[in-house]
N, C-alpha and C positions, 0 to 999 in steps of 0.2 A: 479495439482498433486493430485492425489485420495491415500489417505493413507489406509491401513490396520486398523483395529481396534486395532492390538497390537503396529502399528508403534506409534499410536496417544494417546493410554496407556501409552508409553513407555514417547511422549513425555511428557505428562501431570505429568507424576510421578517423570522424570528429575527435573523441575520445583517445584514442592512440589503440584501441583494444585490436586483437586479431580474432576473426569472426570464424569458429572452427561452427562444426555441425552441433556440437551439442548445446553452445554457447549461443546459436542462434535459433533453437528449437524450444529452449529454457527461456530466451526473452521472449520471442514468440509468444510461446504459451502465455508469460505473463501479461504482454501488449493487449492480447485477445480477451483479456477477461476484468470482469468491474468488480471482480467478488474478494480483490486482496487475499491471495492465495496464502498457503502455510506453502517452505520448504519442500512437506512432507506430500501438498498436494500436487505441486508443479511435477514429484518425483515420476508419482503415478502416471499423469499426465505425458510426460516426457516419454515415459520407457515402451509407452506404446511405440511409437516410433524409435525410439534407441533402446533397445531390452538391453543393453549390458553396462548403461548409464547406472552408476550408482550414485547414490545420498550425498558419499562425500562432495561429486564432481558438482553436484543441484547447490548444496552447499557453498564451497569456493565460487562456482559460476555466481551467486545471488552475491557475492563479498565482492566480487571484481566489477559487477556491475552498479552497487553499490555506490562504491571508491569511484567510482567513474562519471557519479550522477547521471547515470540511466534509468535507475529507481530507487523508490523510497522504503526505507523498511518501518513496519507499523507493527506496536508493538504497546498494545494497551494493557493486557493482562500478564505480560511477564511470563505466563508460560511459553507461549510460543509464536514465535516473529510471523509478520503476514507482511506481502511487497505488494508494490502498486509500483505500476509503469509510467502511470502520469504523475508528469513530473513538474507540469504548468501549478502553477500556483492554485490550489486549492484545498478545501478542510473538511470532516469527517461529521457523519453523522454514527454514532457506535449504538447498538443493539444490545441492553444490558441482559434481553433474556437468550438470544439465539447464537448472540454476538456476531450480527453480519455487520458489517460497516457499509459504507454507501457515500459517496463523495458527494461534497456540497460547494458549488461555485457560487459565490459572493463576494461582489466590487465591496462591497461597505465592510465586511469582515478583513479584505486582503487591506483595507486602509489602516487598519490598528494600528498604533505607536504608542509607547511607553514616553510618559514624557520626561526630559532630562533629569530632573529631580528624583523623581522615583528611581530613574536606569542606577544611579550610585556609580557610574561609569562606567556600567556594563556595555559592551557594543552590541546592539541587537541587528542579527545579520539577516535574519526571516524570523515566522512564526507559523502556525497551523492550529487552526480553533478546533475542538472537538465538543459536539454534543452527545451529552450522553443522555438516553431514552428507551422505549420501546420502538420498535418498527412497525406496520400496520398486521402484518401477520401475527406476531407476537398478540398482539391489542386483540385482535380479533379473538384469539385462543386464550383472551384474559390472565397472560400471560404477568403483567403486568400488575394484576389485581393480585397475586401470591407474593409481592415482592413486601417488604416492611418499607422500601422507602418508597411505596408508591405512589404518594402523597405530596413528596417533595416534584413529582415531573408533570405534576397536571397542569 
């Protein structure tokens, strides 16, 4: 989704954020893309346009905007966090051979509730379902058929 410069003003100034060039070239990049970028890829991405943009500032910039609920950080494997822009209520399909992820909108998913007895008093403020599987690439390239639990996703 490619915003406008006043859309992305707008949203920055809802938030309290001050909107410099690299802070809006870094959400930018993220708004425009479905593929839940790494840190490391927004860098690249970035420095075309800012070459003296370093890691750290892609870094901090992806924590401020964070904190700000501008994005979400997704972070299945622990090694390394991937963000996503959309911020509307939706849930993950995850790629267990390529590991792309791929957002999945669904009314009947976003209605889940934990019923009182189970919660133990927990307050549950959201949630986000993940499926884990192959993707059709993957399937194609029998990706799937090398795995030991490939059994349990059919």
């Amino acid at each position: 989704m490619r915003l406008t410069p006043d859309e992305m003003r707008m949203r920055f100034r809802e938030r309290g954020l001050k909107m410099t060039p690299q802070r809006a070239a870094i959400y930018q990049a993220l708004a425009g893309t479905v593929s839940h970028p790494t840190a490391e890829d927004l860098h690249r991405h970035v420095r075309r346009q800012h070459p003296m943009i370093s890691p750290n500032t892609v870094y901090y910039t992806l924590g401020v905007l964070r904190e700000a609920g501008l994005v979400h950080e997704v972070n299945y494997w622990h090694d390394r966090s991937r963000f996503d822009a959309n911020i509307t209520p939706h849930h993950h399909l995850v790629c267990l051979g390529c590991r792309s992820i791929q957002d999945l909108t669904d009314e009947a998913l976003d209605r889940l509730s934990v019923s009182g007895r189970l919660k133990g008093g927990f307050e549950v403020t959201g949630h986000r379902v993940e499926f884990h599987g192959y993707c059709s690439t993957c399937c194609r390239a029998g990706r799937h058929l090398s795995r030991p639990d490939h059994r349990r996703h059919r």
